[in-house]
N, C-alpha and C positions, 0 to 999 in steps of 0.2 A: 528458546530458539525455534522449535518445532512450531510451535503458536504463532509466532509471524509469518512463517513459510507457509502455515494454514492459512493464518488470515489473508495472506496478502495472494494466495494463488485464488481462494474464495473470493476476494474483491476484483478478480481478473475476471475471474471466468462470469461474475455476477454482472459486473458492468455491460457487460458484451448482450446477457440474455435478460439485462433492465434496458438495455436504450432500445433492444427492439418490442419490449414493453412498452417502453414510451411514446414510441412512431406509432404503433398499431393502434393503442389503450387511449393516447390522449392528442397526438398530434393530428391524424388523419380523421380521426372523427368531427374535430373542429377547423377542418377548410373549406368549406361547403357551410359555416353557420357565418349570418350578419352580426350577430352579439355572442361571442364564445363566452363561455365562463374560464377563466383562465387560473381560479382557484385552486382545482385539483392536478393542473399541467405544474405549476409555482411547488405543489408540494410534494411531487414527484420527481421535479428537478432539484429540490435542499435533499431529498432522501437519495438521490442518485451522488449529488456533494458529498452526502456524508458517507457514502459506500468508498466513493473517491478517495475520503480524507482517510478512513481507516484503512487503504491500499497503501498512500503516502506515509503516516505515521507505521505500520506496521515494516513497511522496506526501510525507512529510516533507521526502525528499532535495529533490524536486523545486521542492517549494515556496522552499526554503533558496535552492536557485539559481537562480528567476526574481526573487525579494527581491534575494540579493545584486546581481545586473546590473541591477534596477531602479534600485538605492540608487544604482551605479556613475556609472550614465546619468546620473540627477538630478545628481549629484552634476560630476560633467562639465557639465552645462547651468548650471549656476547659478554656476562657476566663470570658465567662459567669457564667461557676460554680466556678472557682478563685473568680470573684467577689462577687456569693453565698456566697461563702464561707466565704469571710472577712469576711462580715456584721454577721455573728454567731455567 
């Protein structure tokens, strides 16, 4: 559970100080050129994707496992006062 909260608060804070990586490092250098290379902007933008995608997979994760212990819990409470309850 901690591991997602890491990763996914790392994929927050990362994204924010990659795109001004990306403005500074690859975009602004190539507006001022007749033939950019667009090589290294293309591979800068699949590794900013994939920072994205482990922000989304890891909040998914997490989400999945405070649901599932929700259900768990509920699920344990309502059992236990069912059983209260016959005995009454």
């Amino acid at each position: 559970m901690v591991v997602c909260i890491l990763i996914g608060a790392a994929a927050q804070a990362g994204s924010a100080l990659f795109l001004q990586s990306l403005i500074d490092t690859y975009i602004l250098p190539m507006v001022g050129e007749s033939n950019p290379d667009w090589a290294p902007l293309l591979r800068a933008i699949s590794l900013m994707g994939c920072l994205y995608m482990a922000g989304i997979v890891t909040s998914w994760a997490w989400q999945w496992l405070i649901i599932t212990v929700e259900q768990g819990t509920l699920k344990k409470i309502r059992d236990d006062m069912f059983a209260h309850q016959q005995k009454l």
